[in-house]
PDB file of N, CA, C, O and CB in Angstrom:
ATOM      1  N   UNK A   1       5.644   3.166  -5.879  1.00  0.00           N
ATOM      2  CA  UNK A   1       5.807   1.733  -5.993  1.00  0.00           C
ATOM      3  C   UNK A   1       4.733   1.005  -5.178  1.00  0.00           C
ATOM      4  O   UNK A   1       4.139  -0.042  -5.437  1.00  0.00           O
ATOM      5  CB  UNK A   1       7.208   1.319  -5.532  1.00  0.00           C
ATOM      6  N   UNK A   2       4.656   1.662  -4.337  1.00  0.00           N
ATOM      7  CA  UNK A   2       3.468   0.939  -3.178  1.00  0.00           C
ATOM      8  C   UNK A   2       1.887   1.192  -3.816  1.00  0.00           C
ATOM      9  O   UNK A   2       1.077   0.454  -3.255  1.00  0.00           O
ATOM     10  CB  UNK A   2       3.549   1.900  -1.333  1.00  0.00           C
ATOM     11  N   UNK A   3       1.419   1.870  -4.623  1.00  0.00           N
ATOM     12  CA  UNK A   3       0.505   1.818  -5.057  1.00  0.00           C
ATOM     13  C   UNK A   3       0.359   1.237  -6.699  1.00  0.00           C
ATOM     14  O   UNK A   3      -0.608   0.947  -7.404  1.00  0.00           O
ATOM     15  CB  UNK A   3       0.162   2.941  -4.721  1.00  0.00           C
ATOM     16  N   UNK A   4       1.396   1.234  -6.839  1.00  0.00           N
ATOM     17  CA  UNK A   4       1.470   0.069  -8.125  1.00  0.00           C
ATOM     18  C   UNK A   4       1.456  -1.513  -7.618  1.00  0.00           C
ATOM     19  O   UNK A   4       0.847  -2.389  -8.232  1.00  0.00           O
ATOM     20  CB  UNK A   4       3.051   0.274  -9.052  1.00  0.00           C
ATOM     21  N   UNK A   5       2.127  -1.720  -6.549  1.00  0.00           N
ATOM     22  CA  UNK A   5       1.679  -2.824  -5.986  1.00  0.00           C
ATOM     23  C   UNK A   5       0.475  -3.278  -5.511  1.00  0.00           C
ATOM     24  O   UNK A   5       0.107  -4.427  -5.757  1.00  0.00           O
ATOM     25  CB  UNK A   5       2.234  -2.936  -5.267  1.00  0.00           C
ATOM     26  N   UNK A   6      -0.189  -2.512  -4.857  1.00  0.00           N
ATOM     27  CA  UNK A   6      -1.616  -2.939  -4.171  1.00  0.00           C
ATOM     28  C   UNK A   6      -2.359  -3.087  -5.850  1.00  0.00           C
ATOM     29  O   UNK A   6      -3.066  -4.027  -6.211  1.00  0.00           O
ATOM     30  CB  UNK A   6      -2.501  -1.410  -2.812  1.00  0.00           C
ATOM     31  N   UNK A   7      -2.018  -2.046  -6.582  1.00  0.00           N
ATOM     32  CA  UNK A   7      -2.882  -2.586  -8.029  1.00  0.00           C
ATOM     33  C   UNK A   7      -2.444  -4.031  -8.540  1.00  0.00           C
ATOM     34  O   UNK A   7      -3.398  -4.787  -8.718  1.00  0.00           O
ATOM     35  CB  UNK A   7      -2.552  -1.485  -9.440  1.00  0.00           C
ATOM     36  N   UNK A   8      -1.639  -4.367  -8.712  1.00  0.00           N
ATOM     37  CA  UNK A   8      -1.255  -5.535  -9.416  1.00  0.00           C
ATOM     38  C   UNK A   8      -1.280  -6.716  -8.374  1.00  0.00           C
ATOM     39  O   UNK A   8      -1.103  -7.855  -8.808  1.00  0.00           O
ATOM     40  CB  UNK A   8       0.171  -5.337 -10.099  1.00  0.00           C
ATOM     41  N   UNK A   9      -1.464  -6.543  -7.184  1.00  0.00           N
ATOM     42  CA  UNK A   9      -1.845  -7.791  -6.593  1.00  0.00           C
ATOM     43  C   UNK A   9      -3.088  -7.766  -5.574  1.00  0.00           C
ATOM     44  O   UNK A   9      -3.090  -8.089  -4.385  1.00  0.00           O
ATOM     45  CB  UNK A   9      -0.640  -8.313  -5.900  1.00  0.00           C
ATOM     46  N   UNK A  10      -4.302  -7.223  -6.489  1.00  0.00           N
ATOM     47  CA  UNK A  10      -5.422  -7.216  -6.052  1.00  0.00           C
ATOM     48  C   UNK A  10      -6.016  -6.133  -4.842  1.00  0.00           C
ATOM     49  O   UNK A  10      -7.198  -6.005  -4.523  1.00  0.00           O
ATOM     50  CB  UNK A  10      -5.465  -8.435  -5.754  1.00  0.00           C
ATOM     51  N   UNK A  11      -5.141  -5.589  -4.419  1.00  0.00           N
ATOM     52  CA  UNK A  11      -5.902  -4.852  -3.536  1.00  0.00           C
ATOM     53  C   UNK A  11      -6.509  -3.680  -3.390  1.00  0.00           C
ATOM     54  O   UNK A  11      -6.987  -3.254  -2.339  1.00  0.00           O
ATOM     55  CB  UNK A  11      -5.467  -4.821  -2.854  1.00  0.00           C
ATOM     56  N   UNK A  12      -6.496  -3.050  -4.617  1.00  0.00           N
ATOM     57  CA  UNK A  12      -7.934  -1.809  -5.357  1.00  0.00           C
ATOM     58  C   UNK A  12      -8.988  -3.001  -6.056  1.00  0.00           C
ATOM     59  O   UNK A  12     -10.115  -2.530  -6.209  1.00  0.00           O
ATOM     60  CB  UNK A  12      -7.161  -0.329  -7.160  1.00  0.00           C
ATOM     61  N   UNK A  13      -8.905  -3.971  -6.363  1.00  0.00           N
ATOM     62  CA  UNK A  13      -9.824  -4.873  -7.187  1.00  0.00           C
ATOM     63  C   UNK A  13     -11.168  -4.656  -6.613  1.00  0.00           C
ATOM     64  O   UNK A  13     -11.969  -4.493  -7.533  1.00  0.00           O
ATOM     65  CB  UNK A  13      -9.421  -6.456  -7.141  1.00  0.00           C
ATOM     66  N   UNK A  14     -11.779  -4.584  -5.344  1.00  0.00           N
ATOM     67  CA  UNK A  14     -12.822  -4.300  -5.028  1.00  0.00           C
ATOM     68  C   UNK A  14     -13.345  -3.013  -5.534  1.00  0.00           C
ATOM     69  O   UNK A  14     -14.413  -3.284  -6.084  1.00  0.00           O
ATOM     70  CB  UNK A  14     -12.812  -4.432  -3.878  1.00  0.00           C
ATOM     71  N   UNK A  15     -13.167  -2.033  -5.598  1.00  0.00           N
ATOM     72  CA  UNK A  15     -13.228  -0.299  -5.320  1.00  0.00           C
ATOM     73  C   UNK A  15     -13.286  -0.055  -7.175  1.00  0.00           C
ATOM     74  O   UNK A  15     -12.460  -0.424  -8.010  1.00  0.00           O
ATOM     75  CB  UNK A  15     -11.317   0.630  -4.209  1.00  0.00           C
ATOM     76  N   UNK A  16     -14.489   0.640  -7.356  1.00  0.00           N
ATOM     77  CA  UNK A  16     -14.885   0.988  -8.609  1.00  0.00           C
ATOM     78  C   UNK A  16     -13.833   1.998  -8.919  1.00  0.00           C
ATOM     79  O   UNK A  16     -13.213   2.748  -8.165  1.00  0.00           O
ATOM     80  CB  UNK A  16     -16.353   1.479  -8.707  1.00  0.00           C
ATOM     81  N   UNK A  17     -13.772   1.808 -10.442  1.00  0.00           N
ATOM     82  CA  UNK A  17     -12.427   3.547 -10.627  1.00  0.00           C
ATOM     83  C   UNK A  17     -12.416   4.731 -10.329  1.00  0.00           C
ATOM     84  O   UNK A  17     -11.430   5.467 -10.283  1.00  0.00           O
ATOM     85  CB  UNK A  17     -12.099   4.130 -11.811  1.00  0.00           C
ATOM     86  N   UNK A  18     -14.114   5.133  -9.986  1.00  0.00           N
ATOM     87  CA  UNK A  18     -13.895   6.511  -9.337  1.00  0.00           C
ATOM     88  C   UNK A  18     -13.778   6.426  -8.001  1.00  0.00           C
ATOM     89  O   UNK A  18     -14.027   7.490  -7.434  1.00  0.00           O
ATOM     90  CB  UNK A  18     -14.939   7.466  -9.585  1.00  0.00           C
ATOM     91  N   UNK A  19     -13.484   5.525  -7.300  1.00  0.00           N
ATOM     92  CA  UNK A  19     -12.863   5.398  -5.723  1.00  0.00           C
ATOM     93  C   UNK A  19     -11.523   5.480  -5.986  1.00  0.00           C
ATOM     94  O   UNK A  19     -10.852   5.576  -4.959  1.00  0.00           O
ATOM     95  CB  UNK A  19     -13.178   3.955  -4.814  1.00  0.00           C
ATOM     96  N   UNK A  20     -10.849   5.476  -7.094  1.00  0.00           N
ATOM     97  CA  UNK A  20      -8.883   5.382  -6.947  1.00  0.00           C
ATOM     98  C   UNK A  20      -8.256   6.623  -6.633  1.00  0.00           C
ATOM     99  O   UNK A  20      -7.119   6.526  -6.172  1.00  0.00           O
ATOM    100  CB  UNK A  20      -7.982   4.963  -8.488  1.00  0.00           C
ATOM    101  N   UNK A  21      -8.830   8.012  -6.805  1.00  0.00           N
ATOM    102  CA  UNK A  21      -8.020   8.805  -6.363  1.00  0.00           C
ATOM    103  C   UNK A  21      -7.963   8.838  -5.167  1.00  0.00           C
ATOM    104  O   UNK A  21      -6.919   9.160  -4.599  1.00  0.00           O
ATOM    105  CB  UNK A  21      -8.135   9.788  -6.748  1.00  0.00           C
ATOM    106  N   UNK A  22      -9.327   8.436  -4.357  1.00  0.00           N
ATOM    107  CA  UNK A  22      -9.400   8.762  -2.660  1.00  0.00           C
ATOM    108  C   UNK A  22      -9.015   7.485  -2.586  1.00  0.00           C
ATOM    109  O   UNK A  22      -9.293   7.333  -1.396  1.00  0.00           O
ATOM    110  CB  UNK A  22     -10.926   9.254  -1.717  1.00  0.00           C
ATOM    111  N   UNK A  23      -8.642   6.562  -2.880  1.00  0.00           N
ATOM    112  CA  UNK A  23      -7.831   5.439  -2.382  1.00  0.00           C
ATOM    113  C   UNK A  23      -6.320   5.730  -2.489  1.00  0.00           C
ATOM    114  O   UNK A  23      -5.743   5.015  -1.670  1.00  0.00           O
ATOM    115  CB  UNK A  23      -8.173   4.156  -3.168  1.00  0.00           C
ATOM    116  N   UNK A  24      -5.799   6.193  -2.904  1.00  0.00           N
ATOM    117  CA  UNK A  24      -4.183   6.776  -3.401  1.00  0.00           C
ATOM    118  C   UNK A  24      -4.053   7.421  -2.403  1.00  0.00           C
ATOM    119  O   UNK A  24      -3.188   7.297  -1.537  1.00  0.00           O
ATOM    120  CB  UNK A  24      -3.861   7.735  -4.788  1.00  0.00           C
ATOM    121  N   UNK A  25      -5.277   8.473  -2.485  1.00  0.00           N
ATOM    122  CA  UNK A  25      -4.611   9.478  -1.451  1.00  0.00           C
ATOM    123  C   UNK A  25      -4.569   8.813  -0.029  1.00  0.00           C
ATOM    124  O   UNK A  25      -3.451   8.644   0.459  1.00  0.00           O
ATOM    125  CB  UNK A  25      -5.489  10.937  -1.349  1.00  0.00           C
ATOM    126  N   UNK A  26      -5.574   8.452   0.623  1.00  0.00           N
ATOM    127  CA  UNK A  26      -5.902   7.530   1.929  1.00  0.00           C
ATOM    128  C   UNK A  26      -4.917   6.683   1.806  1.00  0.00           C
ATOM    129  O   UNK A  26      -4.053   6.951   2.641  1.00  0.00           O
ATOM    130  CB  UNK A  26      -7.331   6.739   2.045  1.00  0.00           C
ATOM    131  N   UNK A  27      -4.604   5.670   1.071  1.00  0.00           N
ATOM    132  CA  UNK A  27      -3.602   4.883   1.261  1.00  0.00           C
ATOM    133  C   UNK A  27      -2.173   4.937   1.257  1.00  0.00           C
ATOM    134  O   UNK A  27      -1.534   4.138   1.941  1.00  0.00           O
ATOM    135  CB  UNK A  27      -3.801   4.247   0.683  1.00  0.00           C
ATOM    136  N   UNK A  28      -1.486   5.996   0.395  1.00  0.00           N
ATOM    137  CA  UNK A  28      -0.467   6.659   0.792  1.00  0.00           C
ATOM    138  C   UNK A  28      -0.594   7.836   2.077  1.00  0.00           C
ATOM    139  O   UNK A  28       0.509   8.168   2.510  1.00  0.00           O
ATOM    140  CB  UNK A  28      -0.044   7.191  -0.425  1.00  0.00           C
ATOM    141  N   UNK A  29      -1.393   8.288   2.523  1.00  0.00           N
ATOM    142  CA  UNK A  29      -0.863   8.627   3.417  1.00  0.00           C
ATOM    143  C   UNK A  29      -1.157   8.194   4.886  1.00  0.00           C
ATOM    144  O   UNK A  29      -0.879   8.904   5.853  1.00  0.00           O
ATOM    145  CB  UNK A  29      -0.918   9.660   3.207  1.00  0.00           C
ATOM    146  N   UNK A  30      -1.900   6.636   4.990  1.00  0.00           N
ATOM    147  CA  UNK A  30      -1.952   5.528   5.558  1.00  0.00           C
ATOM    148  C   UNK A  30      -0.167   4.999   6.134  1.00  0.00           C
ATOM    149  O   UNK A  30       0.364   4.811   7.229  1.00  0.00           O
ATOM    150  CB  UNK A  30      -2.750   4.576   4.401  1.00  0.00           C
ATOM    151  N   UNK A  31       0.238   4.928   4.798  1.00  0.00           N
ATOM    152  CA  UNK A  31       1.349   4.234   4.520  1.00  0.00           C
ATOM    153  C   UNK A  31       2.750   5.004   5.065  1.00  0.00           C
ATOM    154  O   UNK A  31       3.749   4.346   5.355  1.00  0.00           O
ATOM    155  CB  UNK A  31       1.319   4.004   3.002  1.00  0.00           C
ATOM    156  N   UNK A  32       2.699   6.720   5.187  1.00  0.00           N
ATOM    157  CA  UNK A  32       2.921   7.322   5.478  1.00  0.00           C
ATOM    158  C   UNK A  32       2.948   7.561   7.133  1.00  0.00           C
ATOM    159  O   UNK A  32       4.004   8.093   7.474  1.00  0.00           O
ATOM    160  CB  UNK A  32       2.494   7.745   4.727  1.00  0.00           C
ATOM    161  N   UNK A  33       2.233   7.350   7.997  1.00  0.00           N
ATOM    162  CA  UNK A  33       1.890   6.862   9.312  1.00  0.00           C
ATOM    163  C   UNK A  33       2.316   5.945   9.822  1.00  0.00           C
ATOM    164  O   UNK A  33       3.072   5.882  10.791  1.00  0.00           O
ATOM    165  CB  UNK A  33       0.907   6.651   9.479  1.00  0.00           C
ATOM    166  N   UNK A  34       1.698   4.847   8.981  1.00  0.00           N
ATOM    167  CA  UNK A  34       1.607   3.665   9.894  1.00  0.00           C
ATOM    168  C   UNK A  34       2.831   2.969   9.382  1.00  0.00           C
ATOM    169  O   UNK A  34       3.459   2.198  10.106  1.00  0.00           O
ATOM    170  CB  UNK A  34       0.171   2.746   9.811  1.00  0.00           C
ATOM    171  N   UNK A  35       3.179   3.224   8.159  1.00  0.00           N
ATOM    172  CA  UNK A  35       4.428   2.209   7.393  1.00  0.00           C
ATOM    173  C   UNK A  35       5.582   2.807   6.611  1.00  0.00           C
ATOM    174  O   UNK A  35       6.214   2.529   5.591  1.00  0.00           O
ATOM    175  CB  UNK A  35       3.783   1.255   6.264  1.00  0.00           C
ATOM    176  N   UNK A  36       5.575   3.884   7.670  1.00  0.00           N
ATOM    177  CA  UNK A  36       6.808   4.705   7.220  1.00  0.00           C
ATOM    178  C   UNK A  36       8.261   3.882   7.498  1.00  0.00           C
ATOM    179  O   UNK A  36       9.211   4.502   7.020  1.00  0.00           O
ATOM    180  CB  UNK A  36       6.806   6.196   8.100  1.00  0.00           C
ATOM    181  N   UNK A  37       8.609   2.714   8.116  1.00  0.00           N
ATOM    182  CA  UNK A  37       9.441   1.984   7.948  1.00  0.00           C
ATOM    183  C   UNK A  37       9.756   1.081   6.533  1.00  0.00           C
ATOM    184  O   UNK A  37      10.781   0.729   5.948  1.00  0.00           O
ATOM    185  CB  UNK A  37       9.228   1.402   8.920  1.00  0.00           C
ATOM    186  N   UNK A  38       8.304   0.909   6.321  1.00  0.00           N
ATOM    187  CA  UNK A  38       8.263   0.139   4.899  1.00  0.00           C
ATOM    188  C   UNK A  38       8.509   0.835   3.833  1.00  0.00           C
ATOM    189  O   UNK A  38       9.088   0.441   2.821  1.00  0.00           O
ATOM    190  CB  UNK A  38       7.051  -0.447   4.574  1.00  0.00           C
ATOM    191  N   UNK A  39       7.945   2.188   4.107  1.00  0.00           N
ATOM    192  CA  UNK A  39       8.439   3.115   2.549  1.00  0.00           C
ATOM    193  C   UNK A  39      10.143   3.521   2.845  1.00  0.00           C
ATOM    194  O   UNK A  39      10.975   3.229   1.987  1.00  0.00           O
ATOM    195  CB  UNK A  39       7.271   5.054   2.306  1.00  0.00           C
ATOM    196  N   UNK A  40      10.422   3.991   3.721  1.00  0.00           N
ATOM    197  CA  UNK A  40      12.111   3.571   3.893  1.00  0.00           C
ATOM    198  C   UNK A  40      12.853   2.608   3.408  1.00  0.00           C
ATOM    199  O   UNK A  40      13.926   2.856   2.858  1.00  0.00           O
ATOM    200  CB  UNK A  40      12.454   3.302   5.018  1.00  0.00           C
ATOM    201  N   UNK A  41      12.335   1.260   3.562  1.00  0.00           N
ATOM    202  CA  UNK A  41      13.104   0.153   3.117  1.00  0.00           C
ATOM    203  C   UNK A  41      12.871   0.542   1.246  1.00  0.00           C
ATOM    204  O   UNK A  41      13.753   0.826   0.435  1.00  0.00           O
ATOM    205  CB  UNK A  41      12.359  -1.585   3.852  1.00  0.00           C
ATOM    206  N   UNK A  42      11.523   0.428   1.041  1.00  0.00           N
ATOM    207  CA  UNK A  42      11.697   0.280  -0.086  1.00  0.00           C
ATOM    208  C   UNK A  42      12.354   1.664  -0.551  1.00  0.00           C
ATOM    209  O   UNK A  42      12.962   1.515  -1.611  1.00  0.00           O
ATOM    210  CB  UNK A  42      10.492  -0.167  -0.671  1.00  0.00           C
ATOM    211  N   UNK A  43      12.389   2.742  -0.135  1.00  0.00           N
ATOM    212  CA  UNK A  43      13.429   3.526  -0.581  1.00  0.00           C
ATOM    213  C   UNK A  43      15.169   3.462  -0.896  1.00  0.00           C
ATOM    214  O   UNK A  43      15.967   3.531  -1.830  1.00  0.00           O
ATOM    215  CB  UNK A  43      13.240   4.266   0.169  1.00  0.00           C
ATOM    216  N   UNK A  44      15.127   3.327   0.213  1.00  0.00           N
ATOM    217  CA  UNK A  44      16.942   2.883   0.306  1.00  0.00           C
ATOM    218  C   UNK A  44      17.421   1.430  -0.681  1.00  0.00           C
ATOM    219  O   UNK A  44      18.266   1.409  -1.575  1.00  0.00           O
ATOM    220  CB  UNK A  44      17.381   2.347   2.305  1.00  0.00           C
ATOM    221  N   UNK A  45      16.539   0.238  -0.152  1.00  0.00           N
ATOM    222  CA  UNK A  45      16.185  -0.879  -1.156  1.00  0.00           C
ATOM    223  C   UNK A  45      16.111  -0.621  -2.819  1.00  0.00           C
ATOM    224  O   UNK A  45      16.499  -1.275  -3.787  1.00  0.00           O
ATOM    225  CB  UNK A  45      14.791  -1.351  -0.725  1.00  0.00           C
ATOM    226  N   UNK A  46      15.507   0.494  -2.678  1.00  0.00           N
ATOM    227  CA  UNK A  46      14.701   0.694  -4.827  1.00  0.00           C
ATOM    228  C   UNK A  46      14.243  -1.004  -4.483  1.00  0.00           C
ATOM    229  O   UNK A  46      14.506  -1.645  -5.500  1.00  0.00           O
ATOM    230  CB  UNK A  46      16.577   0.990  -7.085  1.00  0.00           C
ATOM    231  N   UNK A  47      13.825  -1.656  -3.715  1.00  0.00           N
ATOM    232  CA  UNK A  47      12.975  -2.697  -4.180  1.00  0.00           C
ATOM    233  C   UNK A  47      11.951  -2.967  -3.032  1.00  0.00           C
ATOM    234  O   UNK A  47      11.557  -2.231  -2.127  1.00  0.00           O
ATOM    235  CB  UNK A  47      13.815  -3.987  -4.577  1.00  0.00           C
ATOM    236  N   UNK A  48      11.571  -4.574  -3.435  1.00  0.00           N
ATOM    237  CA  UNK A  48      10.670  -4.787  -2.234  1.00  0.00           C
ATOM    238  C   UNK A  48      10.941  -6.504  -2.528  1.00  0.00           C
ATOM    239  O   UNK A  48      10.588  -7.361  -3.339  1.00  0.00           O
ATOM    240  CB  UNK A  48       8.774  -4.014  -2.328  1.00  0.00           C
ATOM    241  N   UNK A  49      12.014  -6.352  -1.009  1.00  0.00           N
ATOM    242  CA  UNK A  49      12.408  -7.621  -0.445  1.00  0.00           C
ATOM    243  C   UNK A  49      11.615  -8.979   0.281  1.00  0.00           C
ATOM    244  O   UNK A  49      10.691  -8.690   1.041  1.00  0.00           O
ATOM    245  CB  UNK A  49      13.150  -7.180   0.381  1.00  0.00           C
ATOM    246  N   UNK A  50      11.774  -9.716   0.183  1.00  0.00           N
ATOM    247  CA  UNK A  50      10.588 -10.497   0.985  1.00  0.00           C
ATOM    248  C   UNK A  50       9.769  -9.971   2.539  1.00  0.00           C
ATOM    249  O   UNK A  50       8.600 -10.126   2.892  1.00  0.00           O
ATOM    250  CB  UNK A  50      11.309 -11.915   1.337  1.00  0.00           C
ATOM    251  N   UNK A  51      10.699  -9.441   3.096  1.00  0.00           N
ATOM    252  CA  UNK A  51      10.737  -9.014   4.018  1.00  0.00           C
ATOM    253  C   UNK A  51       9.237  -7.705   4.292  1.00  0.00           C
ATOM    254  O   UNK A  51       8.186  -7.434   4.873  1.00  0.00           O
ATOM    255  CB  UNK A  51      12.205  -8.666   3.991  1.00  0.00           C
ATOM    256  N   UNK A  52      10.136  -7.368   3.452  1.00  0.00           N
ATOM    257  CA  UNK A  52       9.508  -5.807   2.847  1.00  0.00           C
ATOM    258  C   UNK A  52       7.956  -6.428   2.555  1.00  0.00           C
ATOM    259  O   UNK A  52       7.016  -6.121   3.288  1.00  0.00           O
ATOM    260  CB  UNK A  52      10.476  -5.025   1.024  1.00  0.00           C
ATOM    261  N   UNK A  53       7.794  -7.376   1.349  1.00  0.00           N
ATOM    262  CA  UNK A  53       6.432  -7.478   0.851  1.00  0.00           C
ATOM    263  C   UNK A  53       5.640  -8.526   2.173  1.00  0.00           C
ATOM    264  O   UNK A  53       4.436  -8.762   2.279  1.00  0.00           O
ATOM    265  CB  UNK A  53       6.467  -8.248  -0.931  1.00  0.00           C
ATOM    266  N   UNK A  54       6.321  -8.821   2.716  1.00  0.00           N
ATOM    267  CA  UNK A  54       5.888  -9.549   4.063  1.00  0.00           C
ATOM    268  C   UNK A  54       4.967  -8.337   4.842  1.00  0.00           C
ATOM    269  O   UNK A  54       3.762  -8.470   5.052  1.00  0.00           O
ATOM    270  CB  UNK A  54       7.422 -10.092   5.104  1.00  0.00           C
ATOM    271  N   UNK A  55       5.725  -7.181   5.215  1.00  0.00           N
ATOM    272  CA  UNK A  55       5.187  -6.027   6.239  1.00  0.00           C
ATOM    273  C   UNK A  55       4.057  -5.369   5.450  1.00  0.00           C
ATOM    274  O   UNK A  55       2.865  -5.222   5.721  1.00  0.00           O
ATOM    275  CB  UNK A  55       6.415  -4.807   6.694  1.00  0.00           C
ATOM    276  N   UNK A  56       5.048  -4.892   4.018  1.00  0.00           N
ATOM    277  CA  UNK A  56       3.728  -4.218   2.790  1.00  0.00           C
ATOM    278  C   UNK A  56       2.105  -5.268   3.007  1.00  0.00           C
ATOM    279  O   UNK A  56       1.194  -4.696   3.605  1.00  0.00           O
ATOM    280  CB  UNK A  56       4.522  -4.598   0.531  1.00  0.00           C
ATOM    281  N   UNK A  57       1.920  -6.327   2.647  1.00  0.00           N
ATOM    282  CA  UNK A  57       1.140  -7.015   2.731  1.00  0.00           C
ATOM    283  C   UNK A  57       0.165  -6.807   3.833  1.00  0.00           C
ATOM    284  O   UNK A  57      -1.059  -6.729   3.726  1.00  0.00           O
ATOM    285  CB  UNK A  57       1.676  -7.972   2.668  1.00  0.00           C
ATOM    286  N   UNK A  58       1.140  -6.701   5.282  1.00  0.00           N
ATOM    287  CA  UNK A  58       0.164  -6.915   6.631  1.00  0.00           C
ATOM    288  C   UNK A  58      -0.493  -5.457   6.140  1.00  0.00           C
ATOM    289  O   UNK A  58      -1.685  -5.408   5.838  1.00  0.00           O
ATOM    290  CB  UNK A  58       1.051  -7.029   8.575  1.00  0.00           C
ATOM    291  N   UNK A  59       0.298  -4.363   6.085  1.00  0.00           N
ATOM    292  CA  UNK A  59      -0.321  -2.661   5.906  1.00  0.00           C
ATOM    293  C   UNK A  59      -1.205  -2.672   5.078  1.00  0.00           C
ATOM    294  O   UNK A  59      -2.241  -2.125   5.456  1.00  0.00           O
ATOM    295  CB  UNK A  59       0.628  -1.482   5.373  1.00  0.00           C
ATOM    296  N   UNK A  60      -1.213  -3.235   3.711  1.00  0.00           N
ATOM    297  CA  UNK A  60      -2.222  -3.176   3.070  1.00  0.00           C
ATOM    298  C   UNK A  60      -3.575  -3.903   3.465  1.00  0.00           C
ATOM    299  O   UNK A  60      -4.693  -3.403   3.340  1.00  0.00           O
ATOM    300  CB  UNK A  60      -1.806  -3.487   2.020  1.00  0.00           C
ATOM    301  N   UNK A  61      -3.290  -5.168   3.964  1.00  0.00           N
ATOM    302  CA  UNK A  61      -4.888  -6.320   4.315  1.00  0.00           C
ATOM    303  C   UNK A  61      -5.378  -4.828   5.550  1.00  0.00           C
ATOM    304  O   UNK A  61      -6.508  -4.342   5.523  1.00  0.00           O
ATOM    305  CB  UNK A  61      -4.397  -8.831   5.564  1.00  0.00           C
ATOM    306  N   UNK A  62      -4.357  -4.371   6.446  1.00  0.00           N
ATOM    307  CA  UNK A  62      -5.105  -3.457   7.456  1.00  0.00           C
ATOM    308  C   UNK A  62      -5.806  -2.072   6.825  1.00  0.00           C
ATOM    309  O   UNK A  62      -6.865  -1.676   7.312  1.00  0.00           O
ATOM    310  CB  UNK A  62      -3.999  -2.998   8.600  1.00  0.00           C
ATOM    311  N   UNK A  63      -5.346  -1.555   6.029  1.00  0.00           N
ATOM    312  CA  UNK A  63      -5.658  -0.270   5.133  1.00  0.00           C
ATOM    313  C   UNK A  63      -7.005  -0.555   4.868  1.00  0.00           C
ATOM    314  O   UNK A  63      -7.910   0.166   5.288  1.00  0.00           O
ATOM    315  CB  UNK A  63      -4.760  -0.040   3.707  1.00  0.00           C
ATOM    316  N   UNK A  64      -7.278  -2.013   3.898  1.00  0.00           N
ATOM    317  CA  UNK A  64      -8.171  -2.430   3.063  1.00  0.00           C
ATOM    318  C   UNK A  64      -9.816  -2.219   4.537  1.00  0.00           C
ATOM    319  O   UNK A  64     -10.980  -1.832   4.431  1.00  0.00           O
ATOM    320  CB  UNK A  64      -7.532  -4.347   2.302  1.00  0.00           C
ATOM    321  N   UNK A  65      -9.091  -2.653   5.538  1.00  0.00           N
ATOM    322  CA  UNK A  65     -10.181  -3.329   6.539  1.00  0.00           C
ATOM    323  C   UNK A  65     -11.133  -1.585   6.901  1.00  0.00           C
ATOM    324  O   UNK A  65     -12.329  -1.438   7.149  1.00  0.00           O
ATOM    325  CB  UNK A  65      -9.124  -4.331   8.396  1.00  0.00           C
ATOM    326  N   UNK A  66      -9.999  -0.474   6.793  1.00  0.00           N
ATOM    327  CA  UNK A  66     -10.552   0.661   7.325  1.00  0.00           C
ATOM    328  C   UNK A  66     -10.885   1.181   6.186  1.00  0.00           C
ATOM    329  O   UNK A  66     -11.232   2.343   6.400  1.00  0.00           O
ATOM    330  CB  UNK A  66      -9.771   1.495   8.191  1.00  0.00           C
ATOM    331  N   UNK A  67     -10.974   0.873   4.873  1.00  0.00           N
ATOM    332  CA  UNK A  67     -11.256   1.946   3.729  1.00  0.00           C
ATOM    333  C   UNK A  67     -12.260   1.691   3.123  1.00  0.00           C
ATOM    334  O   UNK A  67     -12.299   0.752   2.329  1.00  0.00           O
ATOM    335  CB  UNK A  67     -10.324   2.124   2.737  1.00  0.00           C
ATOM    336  N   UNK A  68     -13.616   2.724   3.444  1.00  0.00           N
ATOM    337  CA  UNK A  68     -14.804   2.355   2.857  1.00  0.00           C
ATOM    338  C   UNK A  68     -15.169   3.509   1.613  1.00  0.00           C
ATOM    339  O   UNK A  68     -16.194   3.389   0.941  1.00  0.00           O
ATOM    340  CB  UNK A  68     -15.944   2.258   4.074  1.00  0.00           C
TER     341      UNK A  68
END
């Protein structure tokens, strides 16, 4: 879900298509580290609460800043 999100609200839009697998992988397991609270919520959730896309959001703008 978390990488269907960063697609649909811009945040692979920079990164040509042969950067998406090493972006998937780097970014899930980014997300995995650093926002293993957030993949919890949205687990237990099955969604993504304001809350949720509030924290998702900060993890992703930070992901984006380290992924070249």
């Amino acid at each position: 879900m978390v990488l269907l999100y960063a697609g649909t609200n811009g945040y692979t839009d920079p990164y040509p298509e042969s950067e998406m697998a090493r972006y998937e992988t780097e970014m899930l397991a980014f997300m995995e580290k650093e926002g293993s609270a957030i993949l919890a919520s949205i687990r237990d959730k099955k969604a993504i609460d304001d809350a949720t896309e509030a924290d998702l959001t900060k993890a992703l703008t930070r992901f984006k800043e380290i992924f070249k």
